[in-house]
C-alpha positions as CSV (number, residue, x, y, z in Angstrom):
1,X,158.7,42.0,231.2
2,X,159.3,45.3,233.3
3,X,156.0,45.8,234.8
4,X,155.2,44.2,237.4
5,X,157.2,43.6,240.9
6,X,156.6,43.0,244.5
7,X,156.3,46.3,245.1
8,X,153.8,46.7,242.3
9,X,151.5,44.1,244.2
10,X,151.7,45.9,247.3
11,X,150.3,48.9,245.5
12,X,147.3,47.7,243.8
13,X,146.4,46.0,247.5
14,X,146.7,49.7,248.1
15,X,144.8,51.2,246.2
16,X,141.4,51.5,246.8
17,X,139.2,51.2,243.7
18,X,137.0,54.5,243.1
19,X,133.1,54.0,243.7
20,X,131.3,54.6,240.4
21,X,127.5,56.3,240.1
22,X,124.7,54.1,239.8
23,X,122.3,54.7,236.6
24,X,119.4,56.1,238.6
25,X,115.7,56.5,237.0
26,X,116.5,60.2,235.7
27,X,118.7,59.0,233.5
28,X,118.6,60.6,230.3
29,X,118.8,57.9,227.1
30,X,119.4,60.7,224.5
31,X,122.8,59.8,223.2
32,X,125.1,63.3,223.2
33,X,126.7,62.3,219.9
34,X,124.9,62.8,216.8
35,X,127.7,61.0,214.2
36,X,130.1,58.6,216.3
37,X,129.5,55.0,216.2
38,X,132.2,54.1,218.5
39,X,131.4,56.4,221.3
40,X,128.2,57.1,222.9
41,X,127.4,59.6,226.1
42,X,124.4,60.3,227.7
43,X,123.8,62.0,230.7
44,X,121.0,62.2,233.9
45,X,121.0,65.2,236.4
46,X,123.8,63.9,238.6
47,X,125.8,62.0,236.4
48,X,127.9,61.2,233.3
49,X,128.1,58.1,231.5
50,X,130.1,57.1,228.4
51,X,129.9,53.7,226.6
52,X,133.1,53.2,224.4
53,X,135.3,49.5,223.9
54,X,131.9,47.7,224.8
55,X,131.7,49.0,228.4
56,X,130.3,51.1,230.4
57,X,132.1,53.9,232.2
58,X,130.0,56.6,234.9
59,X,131.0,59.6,236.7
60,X,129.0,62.2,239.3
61,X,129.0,65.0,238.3
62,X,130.6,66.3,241.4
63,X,133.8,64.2,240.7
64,X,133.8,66.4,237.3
65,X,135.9,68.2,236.1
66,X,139.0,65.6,236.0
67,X,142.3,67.0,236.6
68,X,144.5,64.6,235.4
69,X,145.2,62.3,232.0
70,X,147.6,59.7,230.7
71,X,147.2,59.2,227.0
72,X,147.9,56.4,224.6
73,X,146.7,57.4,221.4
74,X,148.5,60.4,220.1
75,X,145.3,61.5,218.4
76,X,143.7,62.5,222.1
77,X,146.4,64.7,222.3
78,X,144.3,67.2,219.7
79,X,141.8,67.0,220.9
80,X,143.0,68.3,224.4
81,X,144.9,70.9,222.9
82,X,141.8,72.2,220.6
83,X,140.4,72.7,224.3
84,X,143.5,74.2,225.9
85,X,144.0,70.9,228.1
86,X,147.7,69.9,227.5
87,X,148.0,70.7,231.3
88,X,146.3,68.0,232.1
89,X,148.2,65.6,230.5
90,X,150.6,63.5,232.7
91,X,151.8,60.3,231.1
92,X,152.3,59.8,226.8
93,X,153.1,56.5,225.2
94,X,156.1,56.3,222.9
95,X,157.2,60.4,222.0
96,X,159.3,60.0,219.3
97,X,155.5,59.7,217.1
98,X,154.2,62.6,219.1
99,X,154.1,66.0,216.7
100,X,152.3,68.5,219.4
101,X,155.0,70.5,220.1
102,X,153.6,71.7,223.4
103,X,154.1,68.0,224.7
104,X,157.3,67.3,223.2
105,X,158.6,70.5,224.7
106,X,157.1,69.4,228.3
107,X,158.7,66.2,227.6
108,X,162.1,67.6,227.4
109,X,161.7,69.2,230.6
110,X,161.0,65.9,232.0
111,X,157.6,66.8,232.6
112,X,155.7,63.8,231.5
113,X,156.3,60.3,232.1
114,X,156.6,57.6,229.1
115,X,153.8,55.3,230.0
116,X,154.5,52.8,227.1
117,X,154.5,51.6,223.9
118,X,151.9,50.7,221.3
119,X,152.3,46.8,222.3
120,X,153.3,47.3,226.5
121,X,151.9,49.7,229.2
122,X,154.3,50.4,232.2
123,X,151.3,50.0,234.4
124,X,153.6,50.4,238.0
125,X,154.3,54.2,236.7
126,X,150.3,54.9,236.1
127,X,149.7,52.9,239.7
128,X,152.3,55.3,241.2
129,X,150.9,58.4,239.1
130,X,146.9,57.6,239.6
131,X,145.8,59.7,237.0
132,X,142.0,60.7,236.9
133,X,141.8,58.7,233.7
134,X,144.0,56.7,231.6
135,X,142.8,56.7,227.5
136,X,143.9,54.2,225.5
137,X,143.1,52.0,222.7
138,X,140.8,48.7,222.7
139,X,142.3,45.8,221.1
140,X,144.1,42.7,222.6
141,X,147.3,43.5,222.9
142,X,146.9,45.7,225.7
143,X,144.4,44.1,227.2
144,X,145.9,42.6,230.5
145,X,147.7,45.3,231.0
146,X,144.2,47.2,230.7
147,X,142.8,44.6,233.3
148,X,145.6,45.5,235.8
149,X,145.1,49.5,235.8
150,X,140.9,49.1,236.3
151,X,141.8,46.3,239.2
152,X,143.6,49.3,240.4
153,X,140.8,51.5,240.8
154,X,141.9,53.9,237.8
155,X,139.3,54.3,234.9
156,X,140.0,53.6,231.4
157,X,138.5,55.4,228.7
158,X,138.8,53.8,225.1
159,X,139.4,55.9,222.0
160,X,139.2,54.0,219.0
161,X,138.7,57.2,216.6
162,X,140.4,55.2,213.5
163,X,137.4,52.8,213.5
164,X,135.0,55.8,212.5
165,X,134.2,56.5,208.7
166,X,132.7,59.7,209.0
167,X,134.8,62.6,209.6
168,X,132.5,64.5,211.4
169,X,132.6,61.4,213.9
170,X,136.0,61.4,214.8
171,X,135.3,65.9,215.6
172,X,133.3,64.7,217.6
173,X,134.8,63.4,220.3
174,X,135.8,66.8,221.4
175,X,132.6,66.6,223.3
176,X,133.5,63.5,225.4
177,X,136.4,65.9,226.5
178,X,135.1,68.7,226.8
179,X,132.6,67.1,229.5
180,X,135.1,65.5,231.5
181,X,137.5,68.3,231.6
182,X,134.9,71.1,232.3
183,X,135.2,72.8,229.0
184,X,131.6,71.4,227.6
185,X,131.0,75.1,226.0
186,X,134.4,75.3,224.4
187,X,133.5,71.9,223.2
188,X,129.9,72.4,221.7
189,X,130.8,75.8,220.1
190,X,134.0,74.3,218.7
191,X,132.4,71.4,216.5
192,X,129.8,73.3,215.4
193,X,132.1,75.4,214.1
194,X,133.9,72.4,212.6
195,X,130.8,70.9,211.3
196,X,129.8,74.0,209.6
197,X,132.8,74.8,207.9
198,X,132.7,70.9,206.6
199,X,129.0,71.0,205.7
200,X,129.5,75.0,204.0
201,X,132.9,73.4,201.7
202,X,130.0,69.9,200.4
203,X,128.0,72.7,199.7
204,X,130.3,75.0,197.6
205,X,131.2,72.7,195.6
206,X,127.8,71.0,195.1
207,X,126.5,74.4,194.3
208,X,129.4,74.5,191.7
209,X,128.5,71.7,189.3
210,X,132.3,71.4,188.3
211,X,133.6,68.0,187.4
212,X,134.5,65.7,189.8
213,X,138.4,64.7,189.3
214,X,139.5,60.8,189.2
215,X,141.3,60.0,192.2
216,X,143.2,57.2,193.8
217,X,145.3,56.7,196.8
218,X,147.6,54.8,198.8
219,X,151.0,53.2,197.9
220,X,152.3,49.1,197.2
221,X,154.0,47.5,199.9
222,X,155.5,43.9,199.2
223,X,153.5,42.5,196.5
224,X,150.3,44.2,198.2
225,X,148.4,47.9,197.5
226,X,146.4,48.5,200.1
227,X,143.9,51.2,198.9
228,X,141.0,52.4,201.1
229,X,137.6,50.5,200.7
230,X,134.3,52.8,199.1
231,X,132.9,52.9,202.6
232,X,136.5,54.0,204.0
233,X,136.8,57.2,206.4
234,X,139.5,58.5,203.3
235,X,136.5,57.2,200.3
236,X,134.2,59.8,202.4
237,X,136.7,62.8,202.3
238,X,137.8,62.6,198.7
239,X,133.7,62.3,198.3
240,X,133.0,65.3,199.9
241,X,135.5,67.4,198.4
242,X,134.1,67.1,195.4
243,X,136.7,63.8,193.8
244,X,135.7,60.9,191.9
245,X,137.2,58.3,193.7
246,X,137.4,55.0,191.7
247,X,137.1,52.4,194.5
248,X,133.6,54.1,195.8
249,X,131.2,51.8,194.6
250,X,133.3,49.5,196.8
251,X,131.1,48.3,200.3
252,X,134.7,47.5,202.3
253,X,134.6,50.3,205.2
254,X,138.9,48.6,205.4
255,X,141.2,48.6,202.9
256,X,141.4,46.6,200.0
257,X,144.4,44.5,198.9
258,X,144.8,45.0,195.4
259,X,147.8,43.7,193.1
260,X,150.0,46.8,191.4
261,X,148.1,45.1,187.9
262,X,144.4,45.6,189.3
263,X,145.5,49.0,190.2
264,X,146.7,50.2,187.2
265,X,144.2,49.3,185.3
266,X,141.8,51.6,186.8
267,X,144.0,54.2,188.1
268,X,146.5,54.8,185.1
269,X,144.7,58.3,183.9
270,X,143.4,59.5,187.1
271,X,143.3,62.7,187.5
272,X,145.2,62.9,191.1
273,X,146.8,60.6,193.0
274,X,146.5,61.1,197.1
275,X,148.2,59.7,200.4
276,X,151.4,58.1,198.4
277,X,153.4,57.1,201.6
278,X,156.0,59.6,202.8
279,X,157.6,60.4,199.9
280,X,158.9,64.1,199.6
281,X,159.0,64.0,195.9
282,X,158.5,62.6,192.9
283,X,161.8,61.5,192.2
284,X,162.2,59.2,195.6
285,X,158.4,58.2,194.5
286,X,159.3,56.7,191.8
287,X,162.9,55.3,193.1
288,X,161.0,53.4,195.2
289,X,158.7,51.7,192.3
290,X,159.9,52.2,189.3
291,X,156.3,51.1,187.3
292,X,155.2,54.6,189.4
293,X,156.5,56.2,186.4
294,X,153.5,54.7,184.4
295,X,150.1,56.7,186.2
296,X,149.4,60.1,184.4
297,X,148.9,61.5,188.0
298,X,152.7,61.2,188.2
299,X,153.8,62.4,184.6
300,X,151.2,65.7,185.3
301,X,152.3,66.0,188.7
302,X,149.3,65.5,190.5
303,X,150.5,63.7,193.2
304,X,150.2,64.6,196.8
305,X,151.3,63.5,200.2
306,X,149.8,64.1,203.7
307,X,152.9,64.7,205.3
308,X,153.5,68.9,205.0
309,X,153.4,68.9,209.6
310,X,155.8,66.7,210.3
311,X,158.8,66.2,212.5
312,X,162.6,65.2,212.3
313,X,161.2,61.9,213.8
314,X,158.6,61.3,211.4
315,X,155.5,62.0,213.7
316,X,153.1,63.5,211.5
317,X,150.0,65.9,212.7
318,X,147.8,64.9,209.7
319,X,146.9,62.2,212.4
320,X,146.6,64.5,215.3
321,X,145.2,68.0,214.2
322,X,143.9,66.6,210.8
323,X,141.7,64.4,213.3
324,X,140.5,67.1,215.6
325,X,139.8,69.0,212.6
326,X,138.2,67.4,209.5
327,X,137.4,70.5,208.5
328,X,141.0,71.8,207.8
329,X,141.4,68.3,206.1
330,X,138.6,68.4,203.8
331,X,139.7,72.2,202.6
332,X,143.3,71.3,201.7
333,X,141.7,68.4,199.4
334,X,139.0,70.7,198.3
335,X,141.1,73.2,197.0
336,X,143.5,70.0,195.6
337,X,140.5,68.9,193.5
338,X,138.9,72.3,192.7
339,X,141.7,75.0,193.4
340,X,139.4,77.7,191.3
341,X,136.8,77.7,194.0
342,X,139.3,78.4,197.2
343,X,142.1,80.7,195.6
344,X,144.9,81.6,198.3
345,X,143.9,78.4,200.5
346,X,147.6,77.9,201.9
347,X,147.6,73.6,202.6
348,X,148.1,72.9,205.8
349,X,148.4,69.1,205.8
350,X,149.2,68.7,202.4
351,X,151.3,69.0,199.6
352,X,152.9,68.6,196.1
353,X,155.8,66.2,194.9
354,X,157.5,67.7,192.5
């Protein structure tokens, strides 16, 4: 292990740890986010305080705005470029599954340090770098290396978006940013944008009475297909863009493992099928499975893939932009589903094998 040395120890001895704002009575307990069930912020007149990873983390308001990030999760990365923050960014873990081209561009000019990986945090270059706030993801695998940066004196911020079901939820977090970084109005005017373009495209197609397509989604891998629970943040999307999804009356909020059998059985004459790995067309689809062949979705070619924004490396900005903005999401499958009530809508994170 590279992370720690003498020199290492000398710093963290150096380093004195920040002093954070005590809750005083004016707190307010009005939580600032109305969907998330990861997150929660609330705020009194002289300070910030967000709850996220099962702890607790405070700033004064005069220590606001921060300057400074270094990033784990690739999916912060959207939500500081929806706010026009990539400046602040410092550090990014592992680049070859970054898409933003504004950071891979600043990391060819050696302008950003590699921080990590998804299983190791080179915490020496965040001690030597002291951003104003490191993000990451909870979990225990980088736990002690999480332990070593708050001994430091540097605050963590967890981001655990992918644990949220509801679209809206995962916009949300916008806010969180947007407070921190002194761009609150940008923030609040930018999701309530997003939310109404999500809640005007439910509405359009409620208002539509058309039929609701079958769908299914997902791809085997081994002996296992993993297809998203009823209760699954990709079971509410194909809901409210107007699909049938087959799984729905499922209560799993994870994925199922299902057997290729079990799978056909209830999928062979769906309408559509969604997500199918990264195939870019029918023909390596199916070279991959051969029983593919057997789903009407593939003999009508109704299949598509998530992966139109992606890179020569294989990053792909579904899972940056598409979670900044649901709403962009939930039009591309809108239009999949019922194309007659958004003619022209180019895709933007999806598209058609053929």
């Amino acid at each position: 292990m590279k992370y720690l040395s003498f020199l290492l120890s000398i710093l963290i001895f150096s380093i004195g740890c920040k002093n954070e704002p005590k809750t005083d009575s004016k707190t307010e307990n009005q939580n600032l986010l109305k969907y998330s069930k990861q997150l929660k912020m609330t705020e009194s007149a002289d300070s910030l305080f967000i709850f996220s990873g099962n702890e607790k983390l405070s700033f004064s308001k005069n220590e606001l705005p921060l300057k400074s990030a270094m990033v784990v999760p690739t999916s912060v990365l959207s939500y500081l470029d929806e706010l026009d923050l990539i400046g602040t960014v410092k550090g990014i873990s592992q680049p070859d599954f970054v898409f933003n081209p504004k950071i891979i561009e600043l990391y060819k000019q050696n302008k950003l340090e590699v921080i990590g990986s998804f299983d190791e945090i080179f915490v020496e270059k965040i001690l030597v770098s002291k951003p104003d706030i490191f993000v990451t993801s909870s979990g225990p695998t980088l736990a002690k290396y999480h332990q070593q940066i708050k001994n430091s004196g540097i605050r963590l911020l967890y981001i655990d978006e992918y644990d949220e079901a509801e679209p809206l939820a995962r916009a949300e977090y916008l806010k969180v940013f947007g407070r921190l970084f002194g761009k609150k109005k940008e923030a609040d005017e930018l999701f309530d944008e997003i939310e109404k373009n999500y809640k005007e495209i439910i509405s359009k197609i409620k208002d539509s009475n058309k039929n609701k397509p079958t769908v299914f989604a997902n791809q085997i891998y081994g002996d296992v297909w993993y297809m998203p629970g009823g209760r699954s943040f990709q079971a509410r999307l194909f809901k409210d863009a107007g699909g049938d999804y087959l799984w729905n009356d499922d209560d799993t909020d994870g994925s199922l493992k299902l057997t290729f059998e079990s799978v056909y059985e209830k999928a062979a004459n769906a309408d559509f099928w969604l997500n199918a790995g990264d195939f870019p067309n029918l023909k390596s689809l199916t070279g991959s499975y051969k029983n593919y062949e057997w789903f009407a979705a593939v003999k009508n070619k109704k299949v598509y893939n998530w992966n139109k924004r992606s890179n020569e490396k294989g990053a792909n900005d579904y899972f940056e932009t598409g979670t900044a903005r649901p709403d962009w999401v939930l039009k591309d499958l809108a239009a999949i589903f019922h194309p007659e009530l958004f003619p022209g809508h180019e895709l933007v994170f999806y598209e058609k094998l053929e």
